[in-house]
Biotite code that builds the C-alpha atoms (Angstrom):
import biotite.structure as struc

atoms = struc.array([
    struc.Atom([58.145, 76.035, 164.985], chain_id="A", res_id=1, res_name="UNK", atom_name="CA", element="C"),
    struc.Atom([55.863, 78.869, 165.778], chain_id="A", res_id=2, res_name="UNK", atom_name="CA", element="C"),
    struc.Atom([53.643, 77.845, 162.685], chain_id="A", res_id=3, res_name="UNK", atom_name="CA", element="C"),
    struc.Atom([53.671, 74.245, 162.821], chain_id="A", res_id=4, res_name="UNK", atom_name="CA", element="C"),
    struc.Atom([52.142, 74.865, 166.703], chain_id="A", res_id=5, res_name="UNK", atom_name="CA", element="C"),
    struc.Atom([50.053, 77.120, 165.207], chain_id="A", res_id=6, res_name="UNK", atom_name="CA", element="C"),
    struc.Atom([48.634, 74.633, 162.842], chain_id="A", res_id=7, res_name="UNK", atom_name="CA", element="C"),
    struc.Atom([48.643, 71.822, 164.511], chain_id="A", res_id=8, res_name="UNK", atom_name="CA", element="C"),
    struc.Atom([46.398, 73.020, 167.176], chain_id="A", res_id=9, res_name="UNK", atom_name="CA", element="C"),
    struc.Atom([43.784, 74.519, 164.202], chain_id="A", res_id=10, res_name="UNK", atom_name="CA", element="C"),
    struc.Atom([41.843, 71.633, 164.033], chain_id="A", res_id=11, res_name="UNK", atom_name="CA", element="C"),
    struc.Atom([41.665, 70.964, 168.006], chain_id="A", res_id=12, res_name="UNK", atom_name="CA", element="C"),
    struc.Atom([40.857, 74.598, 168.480], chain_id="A", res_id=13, res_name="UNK", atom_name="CA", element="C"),
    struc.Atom([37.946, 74.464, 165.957], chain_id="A", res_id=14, res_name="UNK", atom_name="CA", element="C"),
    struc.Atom([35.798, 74.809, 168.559], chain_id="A", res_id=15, res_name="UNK", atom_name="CA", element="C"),
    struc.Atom([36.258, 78.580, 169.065], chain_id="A", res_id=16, res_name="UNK", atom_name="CA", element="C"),
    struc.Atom([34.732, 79.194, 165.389], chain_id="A", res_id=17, res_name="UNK", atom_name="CA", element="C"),
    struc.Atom([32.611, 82.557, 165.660], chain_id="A", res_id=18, res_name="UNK", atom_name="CA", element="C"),
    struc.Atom([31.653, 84.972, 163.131], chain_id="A", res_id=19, res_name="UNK", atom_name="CA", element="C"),
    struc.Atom([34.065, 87.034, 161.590], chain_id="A", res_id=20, res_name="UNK", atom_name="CA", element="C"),
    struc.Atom([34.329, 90.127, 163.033], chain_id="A", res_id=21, res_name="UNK", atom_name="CA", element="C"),
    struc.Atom([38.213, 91.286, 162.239], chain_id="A", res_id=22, res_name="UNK", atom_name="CA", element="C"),
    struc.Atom([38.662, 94.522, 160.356], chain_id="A", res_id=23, res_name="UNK", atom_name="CA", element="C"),
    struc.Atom([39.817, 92.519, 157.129], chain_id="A", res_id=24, res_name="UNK", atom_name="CA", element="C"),
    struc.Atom([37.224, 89.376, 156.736], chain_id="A", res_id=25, res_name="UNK", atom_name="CA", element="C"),
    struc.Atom([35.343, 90.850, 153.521], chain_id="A", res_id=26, res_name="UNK", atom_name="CA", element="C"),
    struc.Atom([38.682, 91.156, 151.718], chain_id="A", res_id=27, res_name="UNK", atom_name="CA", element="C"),
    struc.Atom([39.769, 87.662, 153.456], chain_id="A", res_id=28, res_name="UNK", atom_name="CA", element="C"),
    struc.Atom([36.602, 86.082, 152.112], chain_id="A", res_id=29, res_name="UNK", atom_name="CA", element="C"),
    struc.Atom([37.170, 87.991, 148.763], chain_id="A", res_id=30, res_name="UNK", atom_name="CA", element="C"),
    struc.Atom([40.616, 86.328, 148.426], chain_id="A", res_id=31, res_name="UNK", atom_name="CA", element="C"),
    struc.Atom([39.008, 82.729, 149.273], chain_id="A", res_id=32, res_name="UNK", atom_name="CA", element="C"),
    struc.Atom([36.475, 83.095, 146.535], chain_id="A", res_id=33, res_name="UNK", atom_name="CA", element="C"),
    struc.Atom([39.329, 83.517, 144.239], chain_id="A", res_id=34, res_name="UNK", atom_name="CA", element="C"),
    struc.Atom([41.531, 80.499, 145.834], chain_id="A", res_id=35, res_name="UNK", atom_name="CA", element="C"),
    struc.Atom([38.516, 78.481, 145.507], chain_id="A", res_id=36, res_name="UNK", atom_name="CA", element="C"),
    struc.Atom([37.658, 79.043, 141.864], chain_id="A", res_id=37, res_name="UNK", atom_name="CA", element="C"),
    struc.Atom([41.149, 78.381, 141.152], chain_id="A", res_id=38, res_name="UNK", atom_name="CA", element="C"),
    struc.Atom([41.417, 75.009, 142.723], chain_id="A", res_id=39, res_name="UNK", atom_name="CA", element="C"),
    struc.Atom([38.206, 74.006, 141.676], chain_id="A", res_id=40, res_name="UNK", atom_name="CA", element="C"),
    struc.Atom([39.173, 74.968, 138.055], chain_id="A", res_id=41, res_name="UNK", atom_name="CA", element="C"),
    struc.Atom([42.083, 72.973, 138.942], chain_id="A", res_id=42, res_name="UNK", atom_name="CA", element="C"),
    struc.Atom([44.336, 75.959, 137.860], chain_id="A", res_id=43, res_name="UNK", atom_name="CA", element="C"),
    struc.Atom([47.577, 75.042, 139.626], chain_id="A", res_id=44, res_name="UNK", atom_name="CA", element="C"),
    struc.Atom([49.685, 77.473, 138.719], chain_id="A", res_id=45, res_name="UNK", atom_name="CA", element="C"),
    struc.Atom([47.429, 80.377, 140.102], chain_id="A", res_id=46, res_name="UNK", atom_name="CA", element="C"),
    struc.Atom([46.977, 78.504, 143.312], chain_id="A", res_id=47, res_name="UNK", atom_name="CA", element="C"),
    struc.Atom([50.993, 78.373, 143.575], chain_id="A", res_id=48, res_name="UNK", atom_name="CA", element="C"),
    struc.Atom([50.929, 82.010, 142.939], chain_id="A", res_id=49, res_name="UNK", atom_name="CA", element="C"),
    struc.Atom([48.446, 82.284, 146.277], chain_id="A", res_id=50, res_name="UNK", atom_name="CA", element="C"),
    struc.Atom([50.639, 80.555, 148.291], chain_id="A", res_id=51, res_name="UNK", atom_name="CA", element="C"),
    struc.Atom([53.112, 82.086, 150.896], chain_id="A", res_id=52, res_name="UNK", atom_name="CA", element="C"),
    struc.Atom([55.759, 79.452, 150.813], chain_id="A", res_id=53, res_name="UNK", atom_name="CA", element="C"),
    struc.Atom([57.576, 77.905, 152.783], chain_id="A", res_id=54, res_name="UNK", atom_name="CA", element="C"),
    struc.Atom([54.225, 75.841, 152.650], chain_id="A", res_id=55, res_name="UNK", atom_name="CA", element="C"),
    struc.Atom([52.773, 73.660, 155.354], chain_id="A", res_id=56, res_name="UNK", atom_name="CA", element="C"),
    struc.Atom([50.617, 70.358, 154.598], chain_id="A", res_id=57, res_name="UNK", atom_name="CA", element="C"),
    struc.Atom([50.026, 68.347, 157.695], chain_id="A", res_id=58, res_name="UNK", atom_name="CA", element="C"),
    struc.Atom([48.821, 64.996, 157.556], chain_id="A", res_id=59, res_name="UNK", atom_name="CA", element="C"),
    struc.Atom([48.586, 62.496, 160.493], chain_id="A", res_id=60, res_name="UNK", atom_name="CA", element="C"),
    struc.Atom([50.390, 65.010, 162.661], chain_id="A", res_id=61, res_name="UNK", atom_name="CA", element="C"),
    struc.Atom([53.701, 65.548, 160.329], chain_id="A", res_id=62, res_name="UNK", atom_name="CA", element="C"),
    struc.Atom([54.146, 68.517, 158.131], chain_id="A", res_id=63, res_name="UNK", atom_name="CA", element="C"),
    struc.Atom([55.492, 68.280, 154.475], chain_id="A", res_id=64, res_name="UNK", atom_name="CA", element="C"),
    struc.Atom([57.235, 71.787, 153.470], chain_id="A", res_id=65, res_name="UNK", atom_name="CA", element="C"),
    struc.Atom([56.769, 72.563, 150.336], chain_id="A", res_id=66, res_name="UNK", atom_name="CA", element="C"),
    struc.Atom([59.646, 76.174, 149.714], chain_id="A", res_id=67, res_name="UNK", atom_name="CA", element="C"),
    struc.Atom([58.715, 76.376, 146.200], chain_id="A", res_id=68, res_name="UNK", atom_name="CA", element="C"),
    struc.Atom([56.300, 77.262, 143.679], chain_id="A", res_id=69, res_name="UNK", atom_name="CA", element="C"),
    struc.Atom([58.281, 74.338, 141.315], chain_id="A", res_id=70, res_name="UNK", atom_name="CA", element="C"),
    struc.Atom([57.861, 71.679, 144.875], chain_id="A", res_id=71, res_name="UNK", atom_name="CA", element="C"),
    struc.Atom([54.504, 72.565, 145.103], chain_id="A", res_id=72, res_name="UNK", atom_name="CA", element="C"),
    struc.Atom([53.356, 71.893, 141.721], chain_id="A", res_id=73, res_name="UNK", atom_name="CA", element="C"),
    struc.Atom([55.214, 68.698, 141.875], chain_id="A", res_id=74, res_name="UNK", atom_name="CA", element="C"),
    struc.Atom([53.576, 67.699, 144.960], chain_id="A", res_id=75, res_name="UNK", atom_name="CA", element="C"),
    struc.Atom([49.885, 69.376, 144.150], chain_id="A", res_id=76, res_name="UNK", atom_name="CA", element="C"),
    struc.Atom([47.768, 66.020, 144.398], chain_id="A", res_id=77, res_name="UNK", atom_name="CA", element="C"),
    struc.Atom([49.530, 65.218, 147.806], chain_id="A", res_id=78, res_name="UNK", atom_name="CA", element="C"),
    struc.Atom([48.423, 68.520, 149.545], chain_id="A", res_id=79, res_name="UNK", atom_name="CA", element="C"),
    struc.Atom([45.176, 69.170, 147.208], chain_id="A", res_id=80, res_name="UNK", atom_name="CA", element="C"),
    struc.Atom([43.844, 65.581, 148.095], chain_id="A", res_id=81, res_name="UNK", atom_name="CA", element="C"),
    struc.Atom([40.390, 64.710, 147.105], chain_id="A", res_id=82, res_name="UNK", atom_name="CA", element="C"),
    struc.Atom([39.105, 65.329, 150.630], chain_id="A", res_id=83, res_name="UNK", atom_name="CA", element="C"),
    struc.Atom([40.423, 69.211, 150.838], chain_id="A", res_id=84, res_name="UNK", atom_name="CA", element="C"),
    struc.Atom([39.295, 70.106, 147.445], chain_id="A", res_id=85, res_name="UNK", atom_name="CA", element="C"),
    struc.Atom([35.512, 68.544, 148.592], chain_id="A", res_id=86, res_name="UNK", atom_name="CA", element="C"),
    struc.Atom([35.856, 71.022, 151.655], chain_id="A", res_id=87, res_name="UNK", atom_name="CA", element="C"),
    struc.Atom([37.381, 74.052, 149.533], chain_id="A", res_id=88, res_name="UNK", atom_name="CA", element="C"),
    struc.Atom([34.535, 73.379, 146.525], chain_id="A", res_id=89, res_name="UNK", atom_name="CA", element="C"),
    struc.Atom([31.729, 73.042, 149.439], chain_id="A", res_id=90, res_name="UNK", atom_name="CA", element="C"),
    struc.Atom([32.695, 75.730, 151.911], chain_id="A", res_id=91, res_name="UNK", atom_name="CA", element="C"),
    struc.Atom([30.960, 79.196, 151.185], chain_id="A", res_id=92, res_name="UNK", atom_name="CA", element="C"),
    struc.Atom([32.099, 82.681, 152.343], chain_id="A", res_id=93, res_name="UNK", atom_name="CA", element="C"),
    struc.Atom([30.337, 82.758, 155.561], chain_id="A", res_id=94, res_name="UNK", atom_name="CA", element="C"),
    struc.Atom([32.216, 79.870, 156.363], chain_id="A", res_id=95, res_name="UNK", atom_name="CA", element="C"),
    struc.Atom([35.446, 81.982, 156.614], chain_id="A", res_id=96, res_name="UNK", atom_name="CA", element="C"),
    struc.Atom([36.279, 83.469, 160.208], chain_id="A", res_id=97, res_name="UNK", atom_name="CA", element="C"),
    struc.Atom([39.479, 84.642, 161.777], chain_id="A", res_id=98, res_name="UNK", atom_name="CA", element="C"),
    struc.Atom([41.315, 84.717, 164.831], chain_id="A", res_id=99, res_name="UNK", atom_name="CA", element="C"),
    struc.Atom([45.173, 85.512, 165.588], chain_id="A", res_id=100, res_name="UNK", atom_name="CA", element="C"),
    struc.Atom([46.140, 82.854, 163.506], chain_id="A", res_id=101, res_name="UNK", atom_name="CA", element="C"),
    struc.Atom([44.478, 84.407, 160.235], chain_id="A", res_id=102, res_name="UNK", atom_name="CA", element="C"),
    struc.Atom([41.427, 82.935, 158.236], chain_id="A", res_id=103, res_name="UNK", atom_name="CA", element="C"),
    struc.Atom([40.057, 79.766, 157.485], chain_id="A", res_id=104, res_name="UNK", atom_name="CA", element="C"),
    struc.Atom([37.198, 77.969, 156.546], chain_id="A", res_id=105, res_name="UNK", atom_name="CA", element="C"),
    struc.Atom([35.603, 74.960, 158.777], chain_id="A", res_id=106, res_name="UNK", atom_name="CA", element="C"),
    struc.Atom([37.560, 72.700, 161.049], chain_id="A", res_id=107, res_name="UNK", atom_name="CA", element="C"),
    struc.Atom([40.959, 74.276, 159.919], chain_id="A", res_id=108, res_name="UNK", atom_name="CA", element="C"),
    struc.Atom([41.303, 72.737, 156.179], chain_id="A", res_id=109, res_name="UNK", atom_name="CA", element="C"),
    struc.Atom([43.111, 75.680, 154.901], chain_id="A", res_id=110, res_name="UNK", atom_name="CA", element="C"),
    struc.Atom([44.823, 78.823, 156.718], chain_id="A", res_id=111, res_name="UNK", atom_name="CA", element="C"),
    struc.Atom([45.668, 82.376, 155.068], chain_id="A", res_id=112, res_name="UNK", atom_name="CA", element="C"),
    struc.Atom([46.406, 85.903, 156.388], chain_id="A", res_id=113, res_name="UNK", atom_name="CA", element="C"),
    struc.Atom([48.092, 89.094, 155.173], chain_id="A", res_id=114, res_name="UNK", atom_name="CA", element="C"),
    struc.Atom([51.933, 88.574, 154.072], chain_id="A", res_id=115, res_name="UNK", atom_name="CA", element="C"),
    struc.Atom([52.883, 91.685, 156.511], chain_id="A", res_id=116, res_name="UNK", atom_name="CA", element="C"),
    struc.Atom([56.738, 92.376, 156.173], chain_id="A", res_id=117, res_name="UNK", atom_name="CA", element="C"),
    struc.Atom([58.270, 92.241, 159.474], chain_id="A", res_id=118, res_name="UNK", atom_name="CA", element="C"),
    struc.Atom([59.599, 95.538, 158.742], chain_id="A", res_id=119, res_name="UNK", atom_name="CA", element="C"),
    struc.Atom([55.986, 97.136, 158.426], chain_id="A", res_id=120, res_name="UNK", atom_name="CA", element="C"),
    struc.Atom([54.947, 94.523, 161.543], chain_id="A", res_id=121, res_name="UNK", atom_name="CA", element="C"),
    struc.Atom([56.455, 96.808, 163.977], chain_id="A", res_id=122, res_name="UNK", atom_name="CA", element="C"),
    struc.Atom([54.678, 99.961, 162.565], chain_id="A", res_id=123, res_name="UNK", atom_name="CA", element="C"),
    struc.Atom([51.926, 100.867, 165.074], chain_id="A", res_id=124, res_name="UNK", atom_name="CA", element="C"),
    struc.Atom([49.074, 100.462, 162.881], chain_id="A", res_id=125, res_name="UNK", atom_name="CA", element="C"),
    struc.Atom([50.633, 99.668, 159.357], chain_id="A", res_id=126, res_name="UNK", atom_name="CA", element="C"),
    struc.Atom([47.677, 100.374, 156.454], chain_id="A", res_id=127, res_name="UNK", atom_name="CA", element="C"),
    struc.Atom([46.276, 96.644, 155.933], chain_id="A", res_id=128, res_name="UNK", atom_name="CA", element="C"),
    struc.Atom([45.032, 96.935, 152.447], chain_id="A", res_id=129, res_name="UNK", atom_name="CA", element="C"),
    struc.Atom([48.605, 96.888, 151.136], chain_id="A", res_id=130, res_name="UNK", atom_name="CA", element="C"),
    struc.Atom([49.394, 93.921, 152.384], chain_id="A", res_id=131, res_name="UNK", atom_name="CA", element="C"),
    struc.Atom([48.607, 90.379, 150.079], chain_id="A", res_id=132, res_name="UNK", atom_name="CA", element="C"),
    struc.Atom([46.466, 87.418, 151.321], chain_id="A", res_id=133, res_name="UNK", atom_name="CA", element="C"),
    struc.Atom([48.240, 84.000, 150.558], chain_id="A", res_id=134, res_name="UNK", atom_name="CA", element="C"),
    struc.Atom([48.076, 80.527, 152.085], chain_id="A", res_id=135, res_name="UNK", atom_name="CA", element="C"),
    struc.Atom([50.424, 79.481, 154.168], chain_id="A", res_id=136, res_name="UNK", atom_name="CA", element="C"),
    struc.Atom([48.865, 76.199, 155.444], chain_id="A", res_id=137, res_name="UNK", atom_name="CA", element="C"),
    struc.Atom([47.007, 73.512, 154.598], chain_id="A", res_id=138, res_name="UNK", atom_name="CA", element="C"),
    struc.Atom([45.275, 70.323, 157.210], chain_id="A", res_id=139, res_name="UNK", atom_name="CA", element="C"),
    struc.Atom([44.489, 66.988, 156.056], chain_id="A", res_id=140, res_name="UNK", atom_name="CA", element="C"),
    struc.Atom([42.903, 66.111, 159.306], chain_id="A", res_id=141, res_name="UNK", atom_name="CA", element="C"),
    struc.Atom([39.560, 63.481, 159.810], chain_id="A", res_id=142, res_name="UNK", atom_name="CA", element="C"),
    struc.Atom([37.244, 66.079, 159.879], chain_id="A", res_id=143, res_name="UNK", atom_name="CA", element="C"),
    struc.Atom([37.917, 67.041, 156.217], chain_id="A", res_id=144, res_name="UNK", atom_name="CA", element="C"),
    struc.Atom([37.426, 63.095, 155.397], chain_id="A", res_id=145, res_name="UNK", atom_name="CA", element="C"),
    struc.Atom([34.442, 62.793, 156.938], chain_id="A", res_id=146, res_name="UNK", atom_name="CA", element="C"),
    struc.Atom([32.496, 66.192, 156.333], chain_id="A", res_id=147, res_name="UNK", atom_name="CA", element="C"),
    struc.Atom([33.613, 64.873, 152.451], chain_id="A", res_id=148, res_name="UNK", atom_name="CA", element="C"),
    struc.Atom([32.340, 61.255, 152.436], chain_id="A", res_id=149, res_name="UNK", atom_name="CA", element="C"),
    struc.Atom([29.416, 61.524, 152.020], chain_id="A", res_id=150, res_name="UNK", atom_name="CA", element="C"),
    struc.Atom([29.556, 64.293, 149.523], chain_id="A", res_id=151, res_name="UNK", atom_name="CA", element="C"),
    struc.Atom([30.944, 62.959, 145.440], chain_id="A", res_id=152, res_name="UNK", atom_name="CA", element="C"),
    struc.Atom([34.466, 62.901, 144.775], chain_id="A", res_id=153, res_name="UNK", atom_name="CA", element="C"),
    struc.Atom([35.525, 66.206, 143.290], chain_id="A", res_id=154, res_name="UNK", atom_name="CA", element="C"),
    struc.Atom([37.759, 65.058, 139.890], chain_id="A", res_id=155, res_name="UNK", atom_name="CA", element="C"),
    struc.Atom([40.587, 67.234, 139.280], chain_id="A", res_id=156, res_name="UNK", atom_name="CA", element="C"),
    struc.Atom([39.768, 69.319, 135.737], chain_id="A", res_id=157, res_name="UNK", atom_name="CA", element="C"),
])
């Protein structure tokens, strides 16, 4: 429940985009330059190795879980739609920033943070670099349609 508030308000809260100033945004935009090759190389089965599943697409306010690597792949056109791999293949890193909710790129298209085990959560100040990056959400939302119409059609590879 927690996430899908989370995500649902990423797009309305777009607003607050600043510059990324949390300790980890190098290695967050390091991790979304490999994402992005891999979707735009159309290399599904390293993107469903980035993932954090359960996964969340939301589309017209409604999320669609995806709890495997297996659903994922068989629903990778649904949630890698023409209009978020136009905003993953155009965004650069500066593009990334962060806020409590972890990193993403522009109006909210795609959301990934640190897999922290809840176990090394409570630590005081657990060592970050440990920790993975994966995706744990991803917004089909009119801002990624119309920041991609007027830009071609990226063709799946």
């Amino acid at each position: 429940m927690v996430e899908c508030l989370l995500t649902l308000s990423a797009v309305a809260w777009a607003g607050e985009k600043t510059e990324c100033t949390l300790p980890d945004c190098d290695e967050a935009r390091q991790f979304f330059r490999k994402f992005q090759q891999a979707v735009n190389s159309d290399s599904r089965q390293d993107v469903a190795r980035m993932v954090r599943y359960p996964l969340r697409s939301y589309r017209n306010g409604k999320a669609t879980v995806f709890r495997t690597r297996t659903e994922l792949l068989g629903g990778y056109d649904k949630v890698f739609t023409a209009g978020v791999r136009c905003a993953l293949e155009s965004a650069v890193p500066a593009d990334v920033w962060g806020n409590w909710r972890g990193f993403t790129i522009g109006a909210g298209t795609l959301w990934w943070d640190r897999i922290i085990p809840s176990s090394a959560a409570i630590a005081k100040s657990p060592d970050l670099a440990k920790f993975f990056f994966a995706v744990f959400s991803v917004n089909h939302g009119p801002e990624v349609e119309k920041d991609c119409a007027t830009k071609p059609t990226p063709q799946p590879r």
